[in-house]
MARMARTI-383850 format. One record per residue (C-alpha): residue number from 0; z, y, x; residue in three letters. Coordinates in steps of 0.1 Angstrom, whole numbers, plus 5000, padded with zeros to 4 digits. Example, Ala and Ser with C-alpha at 12.3 -4.5 7.8 and 13.67 -1.06 7.14 Angstrom:
REM residues 2
+-----+------+------+------+------+
| seq |   pz |   py |   px | type |
+-----+------+------+------+------+
|   0 | 5078 | 4955 | 5123 |  ALA |
|   1 | 5071 | 4989 | 5137 |  SER |
+-----+------+------+------+------+
***
This chain:
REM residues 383
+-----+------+------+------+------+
| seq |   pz |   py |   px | type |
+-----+------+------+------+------+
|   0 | 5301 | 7172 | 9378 |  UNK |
|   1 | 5276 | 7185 | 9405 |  UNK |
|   2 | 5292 | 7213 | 9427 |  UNK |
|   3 | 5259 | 7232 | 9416 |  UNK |
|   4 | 5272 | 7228 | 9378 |  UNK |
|   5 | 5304 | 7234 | 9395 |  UNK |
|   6 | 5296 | 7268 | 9403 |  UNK |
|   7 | 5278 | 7275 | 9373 |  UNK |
|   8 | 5306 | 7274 | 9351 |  UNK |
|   9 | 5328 | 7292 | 9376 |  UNK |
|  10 | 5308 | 7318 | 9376 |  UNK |
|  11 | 5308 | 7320 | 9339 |  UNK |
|  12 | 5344 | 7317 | 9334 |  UNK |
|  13 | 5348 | 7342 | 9358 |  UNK |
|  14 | 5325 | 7369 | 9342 |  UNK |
|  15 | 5346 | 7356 | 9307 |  UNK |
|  16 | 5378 | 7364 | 9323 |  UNK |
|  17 | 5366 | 7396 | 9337 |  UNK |
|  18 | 5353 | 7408 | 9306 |  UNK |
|  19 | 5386 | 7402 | 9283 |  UNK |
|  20 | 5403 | 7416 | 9311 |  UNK |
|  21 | 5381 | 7451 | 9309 |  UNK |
|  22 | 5389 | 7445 | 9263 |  UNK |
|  23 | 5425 | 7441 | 9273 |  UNK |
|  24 | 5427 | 7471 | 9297 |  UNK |
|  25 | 5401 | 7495 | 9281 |  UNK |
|  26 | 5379 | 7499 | 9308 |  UNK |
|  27 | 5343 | 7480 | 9300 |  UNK |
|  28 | 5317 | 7485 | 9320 |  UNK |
|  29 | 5284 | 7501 | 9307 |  UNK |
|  30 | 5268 | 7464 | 9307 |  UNK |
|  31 | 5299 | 7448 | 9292 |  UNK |
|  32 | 5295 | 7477 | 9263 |  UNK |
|  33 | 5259 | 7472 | 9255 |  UNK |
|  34 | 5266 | 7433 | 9256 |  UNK |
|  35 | 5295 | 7435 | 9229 |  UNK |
|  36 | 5273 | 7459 | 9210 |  UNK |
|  37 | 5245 | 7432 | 9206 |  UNK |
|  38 | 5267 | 7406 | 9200 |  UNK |
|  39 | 5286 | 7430 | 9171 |  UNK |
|  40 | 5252 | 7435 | 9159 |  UNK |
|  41 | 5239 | 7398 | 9156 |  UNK |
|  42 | 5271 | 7391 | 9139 |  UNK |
|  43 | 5264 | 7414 | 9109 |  UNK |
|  44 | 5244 | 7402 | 9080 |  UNK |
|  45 | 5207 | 7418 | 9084 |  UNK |
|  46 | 5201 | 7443 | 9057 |  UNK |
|  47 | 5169 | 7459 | 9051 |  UNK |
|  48 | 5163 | 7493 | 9056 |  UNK |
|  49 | 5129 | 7498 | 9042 |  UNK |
|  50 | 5120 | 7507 | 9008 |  UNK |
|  51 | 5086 | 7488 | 9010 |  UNK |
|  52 | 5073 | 7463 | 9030 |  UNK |
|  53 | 5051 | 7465 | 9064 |  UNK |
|  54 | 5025 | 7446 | 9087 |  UNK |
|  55 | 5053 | 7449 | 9106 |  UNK |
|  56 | 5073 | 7425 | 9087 |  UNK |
|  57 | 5048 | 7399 | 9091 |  UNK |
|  58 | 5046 | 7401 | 9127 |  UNK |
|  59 | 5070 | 7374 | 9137 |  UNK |
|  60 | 5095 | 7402 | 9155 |  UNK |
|  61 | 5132 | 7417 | 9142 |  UNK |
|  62 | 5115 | 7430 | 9109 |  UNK |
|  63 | 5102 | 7397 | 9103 |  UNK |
|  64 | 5137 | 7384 | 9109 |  UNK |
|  65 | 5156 | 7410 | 9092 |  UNK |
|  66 | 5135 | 7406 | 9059 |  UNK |
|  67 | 5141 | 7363 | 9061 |  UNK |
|  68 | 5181 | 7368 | 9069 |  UNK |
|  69 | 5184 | 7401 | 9046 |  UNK |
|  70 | 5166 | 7392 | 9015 |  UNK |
|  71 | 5154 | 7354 | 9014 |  UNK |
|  72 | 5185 | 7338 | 9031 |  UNK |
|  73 | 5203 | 7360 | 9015 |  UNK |
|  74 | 5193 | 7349 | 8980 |  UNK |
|  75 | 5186 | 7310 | 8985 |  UNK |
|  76 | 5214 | 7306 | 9009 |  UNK |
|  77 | 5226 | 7270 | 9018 |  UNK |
|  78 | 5235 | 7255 | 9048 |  UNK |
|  79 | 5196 | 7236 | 9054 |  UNK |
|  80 | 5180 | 7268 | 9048 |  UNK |
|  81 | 5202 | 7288 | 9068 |  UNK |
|  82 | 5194 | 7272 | 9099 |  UNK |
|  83 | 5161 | 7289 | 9099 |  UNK |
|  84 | 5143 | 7257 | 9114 |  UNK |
|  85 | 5104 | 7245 | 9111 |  UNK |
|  86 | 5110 | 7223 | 9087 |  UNK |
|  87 | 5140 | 7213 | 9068 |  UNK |
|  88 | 5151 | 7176 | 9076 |  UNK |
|  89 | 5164 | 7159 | 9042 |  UNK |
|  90 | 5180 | 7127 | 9037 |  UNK |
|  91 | 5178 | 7112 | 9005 |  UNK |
|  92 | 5181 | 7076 | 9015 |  UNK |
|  93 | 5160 | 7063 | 8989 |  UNK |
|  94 | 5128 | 7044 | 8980 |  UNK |
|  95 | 5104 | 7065 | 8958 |  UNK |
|  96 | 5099 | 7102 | 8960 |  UNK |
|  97 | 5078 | 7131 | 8937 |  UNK |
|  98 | 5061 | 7154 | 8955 |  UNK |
|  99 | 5040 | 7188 | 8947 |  UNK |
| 100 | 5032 | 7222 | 8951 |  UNK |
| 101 | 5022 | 7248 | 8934 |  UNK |
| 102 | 5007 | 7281 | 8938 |  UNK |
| 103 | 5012 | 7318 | 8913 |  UNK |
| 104 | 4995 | 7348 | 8912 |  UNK |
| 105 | 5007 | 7359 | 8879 |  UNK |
| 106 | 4995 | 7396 | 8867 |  UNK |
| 107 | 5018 | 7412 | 8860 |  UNK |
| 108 | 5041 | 7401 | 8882 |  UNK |
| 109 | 5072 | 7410 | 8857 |  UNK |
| 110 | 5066 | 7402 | 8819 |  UNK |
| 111 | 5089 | 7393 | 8786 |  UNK |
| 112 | 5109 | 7367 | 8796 |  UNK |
| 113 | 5105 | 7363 | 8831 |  UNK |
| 114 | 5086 | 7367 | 8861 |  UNK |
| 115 | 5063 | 7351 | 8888 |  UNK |
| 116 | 5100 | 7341 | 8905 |  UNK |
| 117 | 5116 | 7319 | 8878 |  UNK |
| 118 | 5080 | 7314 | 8870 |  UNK |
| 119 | 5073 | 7295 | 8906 |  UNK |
| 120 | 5106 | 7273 | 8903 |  UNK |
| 121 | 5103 | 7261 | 8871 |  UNK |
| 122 | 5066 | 7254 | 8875 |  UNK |
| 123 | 5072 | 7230 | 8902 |  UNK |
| 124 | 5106 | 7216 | 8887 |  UNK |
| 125 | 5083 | 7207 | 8857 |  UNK |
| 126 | 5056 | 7189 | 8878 |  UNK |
| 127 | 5083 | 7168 | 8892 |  UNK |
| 128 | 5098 | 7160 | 8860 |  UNK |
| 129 | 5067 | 7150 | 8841 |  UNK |
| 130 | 5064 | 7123 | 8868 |  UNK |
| 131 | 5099 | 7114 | 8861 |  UNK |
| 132 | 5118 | 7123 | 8889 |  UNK |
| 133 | 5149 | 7147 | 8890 |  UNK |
| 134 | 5139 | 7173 | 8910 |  UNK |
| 135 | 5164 | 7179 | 8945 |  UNK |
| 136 | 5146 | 7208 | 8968 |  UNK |
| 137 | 5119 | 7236 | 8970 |  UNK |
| 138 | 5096 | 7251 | 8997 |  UNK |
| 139 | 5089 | 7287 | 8989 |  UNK |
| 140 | 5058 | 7305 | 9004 |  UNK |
| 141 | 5054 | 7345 | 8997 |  UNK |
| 142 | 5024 | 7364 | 9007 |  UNK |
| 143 | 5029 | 7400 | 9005 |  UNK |
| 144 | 5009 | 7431 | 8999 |  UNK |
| 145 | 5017 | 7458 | 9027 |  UNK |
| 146 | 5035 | 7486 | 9011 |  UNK |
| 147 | 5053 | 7460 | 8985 |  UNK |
| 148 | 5086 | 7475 | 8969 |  UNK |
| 149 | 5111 | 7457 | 8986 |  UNK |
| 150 | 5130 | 7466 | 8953 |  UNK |
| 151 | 5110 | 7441 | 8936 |  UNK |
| 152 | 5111 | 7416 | 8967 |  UNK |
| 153 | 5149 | 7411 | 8954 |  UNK |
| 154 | 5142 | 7413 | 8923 |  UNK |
| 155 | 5120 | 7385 | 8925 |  UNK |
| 156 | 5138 | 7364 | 8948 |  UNK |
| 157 | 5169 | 7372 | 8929 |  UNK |
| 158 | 5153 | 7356 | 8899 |  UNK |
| 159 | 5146 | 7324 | 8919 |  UNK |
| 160 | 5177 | 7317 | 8928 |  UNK |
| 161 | 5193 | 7320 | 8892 |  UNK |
| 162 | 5168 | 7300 | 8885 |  UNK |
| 163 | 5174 | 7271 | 8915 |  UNK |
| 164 | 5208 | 7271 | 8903 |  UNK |
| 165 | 5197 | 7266 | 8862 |  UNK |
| 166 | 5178 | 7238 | 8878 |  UNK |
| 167 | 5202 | 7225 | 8898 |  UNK |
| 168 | 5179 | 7225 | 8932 |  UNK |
| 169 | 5176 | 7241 | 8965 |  UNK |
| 170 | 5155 | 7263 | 8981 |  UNK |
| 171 | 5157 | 7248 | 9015 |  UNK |
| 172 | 5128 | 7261 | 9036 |  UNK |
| 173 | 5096 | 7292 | 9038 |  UNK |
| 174 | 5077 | 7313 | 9050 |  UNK |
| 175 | 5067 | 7349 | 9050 |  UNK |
| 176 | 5032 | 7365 | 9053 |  UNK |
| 177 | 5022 | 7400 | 9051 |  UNK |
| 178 | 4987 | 7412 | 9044 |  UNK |
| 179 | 4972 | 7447 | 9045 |  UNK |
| 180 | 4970 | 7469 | 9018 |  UNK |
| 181 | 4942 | 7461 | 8992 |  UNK |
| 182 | 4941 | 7423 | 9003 |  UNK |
| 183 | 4966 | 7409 | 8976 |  UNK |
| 184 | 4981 | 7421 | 8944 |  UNK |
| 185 | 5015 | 7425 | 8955 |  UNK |
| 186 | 5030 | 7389 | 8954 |  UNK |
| 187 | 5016 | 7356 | 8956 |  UNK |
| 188 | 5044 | 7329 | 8956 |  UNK |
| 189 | 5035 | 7294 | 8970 |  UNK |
| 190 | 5064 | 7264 | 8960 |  UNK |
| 191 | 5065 | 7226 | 8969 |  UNK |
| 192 | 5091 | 7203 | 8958 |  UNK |
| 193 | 5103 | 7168 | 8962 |  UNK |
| 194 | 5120 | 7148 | 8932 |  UNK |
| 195 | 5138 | 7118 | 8932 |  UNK |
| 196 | 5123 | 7089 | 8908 |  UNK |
| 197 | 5158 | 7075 | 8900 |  UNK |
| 198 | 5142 | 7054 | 8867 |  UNK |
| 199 | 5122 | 7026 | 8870 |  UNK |
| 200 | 5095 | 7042 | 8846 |  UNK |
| 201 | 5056 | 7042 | 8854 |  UNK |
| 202 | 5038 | 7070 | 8837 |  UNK |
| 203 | 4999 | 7080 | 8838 |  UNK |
| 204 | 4965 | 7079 | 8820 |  UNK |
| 205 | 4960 | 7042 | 8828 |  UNK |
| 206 | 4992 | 7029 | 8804 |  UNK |
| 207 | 4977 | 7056 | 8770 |  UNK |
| 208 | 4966 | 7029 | 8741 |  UNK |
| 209 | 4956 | 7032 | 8705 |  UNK |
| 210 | 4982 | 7036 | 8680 |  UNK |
| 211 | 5002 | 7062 | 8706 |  UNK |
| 212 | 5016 | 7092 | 8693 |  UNK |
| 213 | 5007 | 7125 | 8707 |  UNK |
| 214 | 5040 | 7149 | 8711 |  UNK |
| 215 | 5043 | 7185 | 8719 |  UNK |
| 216 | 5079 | 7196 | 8732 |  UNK |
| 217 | 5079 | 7229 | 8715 |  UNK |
| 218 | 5058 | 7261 | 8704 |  UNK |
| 219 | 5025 | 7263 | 8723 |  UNK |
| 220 | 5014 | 7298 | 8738 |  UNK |
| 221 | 5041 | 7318 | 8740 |  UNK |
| 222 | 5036 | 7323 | 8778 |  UNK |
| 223 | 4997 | 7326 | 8781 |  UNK |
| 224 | 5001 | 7355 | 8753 |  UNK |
| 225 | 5031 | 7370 | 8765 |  UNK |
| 226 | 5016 | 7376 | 8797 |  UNK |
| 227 | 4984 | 7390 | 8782 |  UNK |
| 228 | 5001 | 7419 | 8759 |  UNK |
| 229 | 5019 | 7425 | 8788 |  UNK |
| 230 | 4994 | 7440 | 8804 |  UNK |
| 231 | 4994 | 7463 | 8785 |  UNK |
| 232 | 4953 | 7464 | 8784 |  UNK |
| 233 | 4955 | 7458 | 8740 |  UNK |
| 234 | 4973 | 7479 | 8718 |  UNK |
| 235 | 4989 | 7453 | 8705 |  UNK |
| 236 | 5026 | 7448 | 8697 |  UNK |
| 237 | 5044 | 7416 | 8694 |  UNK |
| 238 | 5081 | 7401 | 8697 |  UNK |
| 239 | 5074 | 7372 | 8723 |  UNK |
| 240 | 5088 | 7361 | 8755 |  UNK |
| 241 | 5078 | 7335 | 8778 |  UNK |
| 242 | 5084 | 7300 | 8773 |  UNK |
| 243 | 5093 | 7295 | 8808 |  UNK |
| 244 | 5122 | 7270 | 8818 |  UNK |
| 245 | 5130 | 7236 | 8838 |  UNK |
| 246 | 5121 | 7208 | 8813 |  UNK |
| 247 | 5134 | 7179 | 8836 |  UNK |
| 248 | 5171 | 7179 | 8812 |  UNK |
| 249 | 5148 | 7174 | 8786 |  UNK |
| 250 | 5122 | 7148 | 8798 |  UNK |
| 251 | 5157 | 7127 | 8810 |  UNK |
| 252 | 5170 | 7132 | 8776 |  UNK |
| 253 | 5130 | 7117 | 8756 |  UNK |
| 254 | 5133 | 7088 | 8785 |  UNK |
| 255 | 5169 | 7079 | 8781 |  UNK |
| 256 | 5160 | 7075 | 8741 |  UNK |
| 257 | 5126 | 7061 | 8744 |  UNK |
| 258 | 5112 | 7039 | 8770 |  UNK |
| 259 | 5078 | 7036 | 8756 |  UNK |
| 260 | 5070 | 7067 | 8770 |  UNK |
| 261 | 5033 | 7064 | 8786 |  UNK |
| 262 | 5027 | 7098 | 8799 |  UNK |
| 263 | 5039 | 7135 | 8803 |  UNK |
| 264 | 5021 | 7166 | 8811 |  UNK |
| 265 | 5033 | 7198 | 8814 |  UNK |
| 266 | 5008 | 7225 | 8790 |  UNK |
| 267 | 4999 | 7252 | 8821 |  UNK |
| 268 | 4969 | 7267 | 8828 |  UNK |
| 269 | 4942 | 7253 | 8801 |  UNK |
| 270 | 4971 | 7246 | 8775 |  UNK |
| 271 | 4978 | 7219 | 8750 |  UNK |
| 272 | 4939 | 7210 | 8746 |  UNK |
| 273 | 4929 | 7210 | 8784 |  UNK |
| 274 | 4954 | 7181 | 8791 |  UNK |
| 275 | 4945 | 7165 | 8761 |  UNK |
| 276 | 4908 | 7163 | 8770 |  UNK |
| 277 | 4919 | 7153 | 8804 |  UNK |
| 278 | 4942 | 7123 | 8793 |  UNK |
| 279 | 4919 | 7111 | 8764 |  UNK |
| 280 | 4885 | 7113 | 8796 |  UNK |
| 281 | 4911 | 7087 | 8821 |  UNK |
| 282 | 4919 | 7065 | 8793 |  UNK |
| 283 | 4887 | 7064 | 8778 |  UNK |
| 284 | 4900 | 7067 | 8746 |  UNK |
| 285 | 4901 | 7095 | 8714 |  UNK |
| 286 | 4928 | 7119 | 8709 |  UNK |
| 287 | 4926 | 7128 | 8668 |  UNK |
| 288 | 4950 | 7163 | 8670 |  UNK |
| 289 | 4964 | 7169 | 8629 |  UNK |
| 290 | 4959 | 7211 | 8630 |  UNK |
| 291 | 4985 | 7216 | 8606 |  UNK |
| 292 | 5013 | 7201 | 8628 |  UNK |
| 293 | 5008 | 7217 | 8662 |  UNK |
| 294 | 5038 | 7243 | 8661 |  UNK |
| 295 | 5024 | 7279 | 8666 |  UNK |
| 296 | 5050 | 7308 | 8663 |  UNK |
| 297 | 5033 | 7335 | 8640 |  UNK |
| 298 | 5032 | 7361 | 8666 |  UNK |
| 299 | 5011 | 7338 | 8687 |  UNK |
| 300 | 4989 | 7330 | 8661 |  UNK |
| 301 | 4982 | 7367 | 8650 |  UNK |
| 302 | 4969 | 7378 | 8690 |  UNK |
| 303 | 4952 | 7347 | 8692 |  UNK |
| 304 | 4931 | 7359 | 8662 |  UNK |
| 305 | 4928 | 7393 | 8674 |  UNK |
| 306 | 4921 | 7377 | 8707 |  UNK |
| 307 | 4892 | 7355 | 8695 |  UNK |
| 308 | 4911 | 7328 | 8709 |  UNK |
| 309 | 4921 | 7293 | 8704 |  UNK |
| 310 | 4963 | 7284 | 8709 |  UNK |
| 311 | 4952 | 7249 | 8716 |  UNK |
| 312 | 4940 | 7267 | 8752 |  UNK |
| 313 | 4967 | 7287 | 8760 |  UNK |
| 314 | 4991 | 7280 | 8786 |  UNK |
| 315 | 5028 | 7271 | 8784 |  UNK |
| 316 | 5053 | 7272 | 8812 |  UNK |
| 317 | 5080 | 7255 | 8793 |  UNK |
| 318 | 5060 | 7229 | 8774 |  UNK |
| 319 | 5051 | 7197 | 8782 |  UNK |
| 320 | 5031 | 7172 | 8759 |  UNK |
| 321 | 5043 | 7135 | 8755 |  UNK |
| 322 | 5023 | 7101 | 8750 |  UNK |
| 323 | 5046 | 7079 | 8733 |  UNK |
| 324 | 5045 | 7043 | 8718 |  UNK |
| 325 | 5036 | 7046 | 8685 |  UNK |
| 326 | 5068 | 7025 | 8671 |  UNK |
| 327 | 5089 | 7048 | 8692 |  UNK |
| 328 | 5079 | 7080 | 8677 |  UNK |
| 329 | 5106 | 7085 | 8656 |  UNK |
| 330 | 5135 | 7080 | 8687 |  UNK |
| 331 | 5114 | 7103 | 8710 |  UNK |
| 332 | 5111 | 7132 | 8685 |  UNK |
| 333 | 5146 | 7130 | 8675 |  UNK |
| 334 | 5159 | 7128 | 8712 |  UNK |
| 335 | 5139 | 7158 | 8722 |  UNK |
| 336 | 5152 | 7175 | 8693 |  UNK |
| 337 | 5189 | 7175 | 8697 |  UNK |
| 338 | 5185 | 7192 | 8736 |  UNK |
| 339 | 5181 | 7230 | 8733 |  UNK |
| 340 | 5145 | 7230 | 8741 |  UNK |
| 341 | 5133 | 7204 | 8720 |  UNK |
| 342 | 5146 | 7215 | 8688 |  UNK |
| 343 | 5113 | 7225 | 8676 |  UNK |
| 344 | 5092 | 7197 | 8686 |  UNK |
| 345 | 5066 | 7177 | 8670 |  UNK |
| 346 | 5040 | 7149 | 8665 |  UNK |
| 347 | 5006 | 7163 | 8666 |  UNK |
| 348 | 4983 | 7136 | 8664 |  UNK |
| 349 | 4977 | 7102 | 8680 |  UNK |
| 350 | 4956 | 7080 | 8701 |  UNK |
| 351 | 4928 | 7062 | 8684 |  UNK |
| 352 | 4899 | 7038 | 8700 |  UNK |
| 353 | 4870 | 7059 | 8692 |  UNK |
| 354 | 4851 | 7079 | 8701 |  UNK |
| 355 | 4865 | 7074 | 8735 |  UNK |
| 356 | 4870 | 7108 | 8760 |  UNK |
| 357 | 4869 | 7129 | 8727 |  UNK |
| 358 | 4893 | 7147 | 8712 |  UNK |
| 359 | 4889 | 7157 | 8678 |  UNK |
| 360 | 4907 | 7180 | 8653 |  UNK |
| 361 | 4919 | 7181 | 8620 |  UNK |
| 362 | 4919 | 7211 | 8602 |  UNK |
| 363 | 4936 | 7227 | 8578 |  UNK |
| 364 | 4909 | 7227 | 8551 |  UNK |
| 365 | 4901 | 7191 | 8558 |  UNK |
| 366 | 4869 | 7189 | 8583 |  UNK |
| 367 | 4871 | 7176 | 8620 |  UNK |
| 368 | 4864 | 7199 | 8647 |  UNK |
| 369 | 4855 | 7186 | 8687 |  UNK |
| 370 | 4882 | 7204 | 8710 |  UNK |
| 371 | 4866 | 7204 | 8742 |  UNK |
| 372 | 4872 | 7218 | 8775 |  UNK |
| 373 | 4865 | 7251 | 8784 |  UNK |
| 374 | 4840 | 7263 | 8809 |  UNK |
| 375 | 4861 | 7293 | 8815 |  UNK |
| 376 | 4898 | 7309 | 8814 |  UNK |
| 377 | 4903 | 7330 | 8782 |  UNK |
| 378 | 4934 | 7344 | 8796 |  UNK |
| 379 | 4932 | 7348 | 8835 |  UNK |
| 380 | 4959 | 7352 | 8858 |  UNK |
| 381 | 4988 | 7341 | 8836 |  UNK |
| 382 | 5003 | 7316 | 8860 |  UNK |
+-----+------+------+------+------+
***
């Protein structure tokens, strides 16, 4: 040791010993007493004060910190997050990884059934698990309206980390932005997640062939109309929650039971018929969709009407739809049907040669409709 450390450390241990001395006897001085008050300070947990949030909490200063520590740390809290670094450093020792993100600026931000909080987790658990990984950690992103309820704040956040836990992930790293007033609509929540492909499983567009069978994993719609009646712009009334929930216990449960599994695609934004359109275009090949066997709760059925709208194009959030090897329908369905949220699902069509990138429609009174993409989003805003 240099003397110049040497003295360093004297020094320090001197000031130590002085000032457990001055504890001991009583008699702190004035610097001594500000210095234990700071440190008692720092040692408490941070708790928000405010009842709504402020520029000033996006300015990178105590607020900024105090709304991190008090409400986000607070709600995801694990020992990666809690270090409050850059970037959280993972090590999952392993040779293939998922990875996505994902982006909500549902309206309104609390509906039936959920909210843009359990809304952002499962959204990207399910875009890791329809690529067949098992998802591990999160990145959350929140942009914030000036003058945001910090009420809701918890709310939300509270709502992501039940819903972490239900998906067995973490939320491991963040980041906090405030706008001004007028520039947002509240809450926009920004996720990415990574997955781990444990199963040696190669799904996409490029392995779809004739003869498949087309599955859906449950009801179609309930989210998309959910989220529109709550609103509360119709005077209409109906008993429907979201549909949202992690799906990755269920898409292990179809691939354990069936390994001709070609593709999976969870039914968001565009719904059942956008992905469909979108598989049957990459495979250059025809989707023929039997009308009578896509599962439709009433409820959903009876706004679409009033709506003008189609089911086919509304979104899920706890829906995926499955390509399966024809001579492996019957496993799949039956799989997905003994996990709690399969138990309603069904075949609703197959995949045929022609006419390729078409996909047609059965109906009920026995013609053939083209279900084609939409220019537009009947139902903005829903995810």
């Amino acid at each position: 040791m240099t003397t110049e450390r040497t003295a360093d450390w004297a020094e320090r241990a001197v000031a130590e010993a002085e000032a457990l001395a001055g504890r001991e006897s009583g008699r702190l001085s004035p610097e001594q007493q500000v210095l234990e008050r700071i440190e008692r300070a720092r040692r408490r947990r941070p708790r928000i004060r405010e009842s709504r949030v402020t520029l000033a909490h996006g300015a990178g200063g105590k607020a900024t910190r105090t709304l991190v520590e008090g409400i986000f740390v607070e709600a995801f809290r694990n020992p990666t997050l809690e270090a409050l670094d850059d970037a959280a450093v993972l090590r999952p020792n392993v040779d293939r990884l998922a990875f996505t993100t994902d982006s909500y600026v549902v309206s309104p931000l609390f509906f039936p059934g959920g909210d843009i909080g359990d809304l952002a987790v499962n959204g990207t658990v399910n875009d890791l698990a329809v690529s067949g990984a098992r998802p591990l950690y999160l990145a959350a992103g929140f942009i914030l309206e000036e003058g945001f309820p910090v009420a809701d704040l918890q709310r939300i956040t509270a709502s992501m980390a039940a819903a972490a836990r239900r998906a067995g992930v973490q939320i491991v790293t963040g980041d906090t932005k405030v706008v001004q007033r007028g520039k947002a609509d509240g809450c926009y929540v920004n996720t990415a997640g990574v997955g781990l492909l444990e199963r040696p499983v190669a799904l996409g567009t490029g392995h779809v062939r004739p003869g498949d069978a087309i599955i859906v994993s449950g009801p179609i719609g309930d989210h998309g109309v959910t989220v529109m009646l709550a609103r509360g712009e119709l005077d209409i009334e109906a008993d429907l929650v979201s549909d949202t929930a992690p799906l990755h216990g269920l898409v292990a449960a179809l691939l354990d039971a069936a390994p001709g599994v070609r593709l999976l695609r969870d039914a968001t934004r565009g719904g059942v018929a956008t992905v469909l359109n979108e598989v049957a275009q990459a495979a250059e090949v025809a989707v023929v969709l039997d009308e009578a066997a896509v599962p439709v709760r009433p409820a959903v059925t009876g706004a679409c009407e009033l709506l003008g709208i189609d089911p086919l194009y509304v979104a899920c959030e706890g829906r995926f739809v499955a390509v399966v090897d024809g001579t492996q329908t019957e496993a799949a369905v039956a799989a997905l049907r003994r996990h709690p949220l399969g138990g309603d699902a069904s075949v609703i069509g197959h995949v045929a040669a022609d006419p390729p990138g078409i996909v047609l429609l059965r109906t009920a009174f026995g013609g053939t409709r083209v279900v084609d993409l939409l220019v537009g989003d009947p139902l903005p805003r829903i995810c």
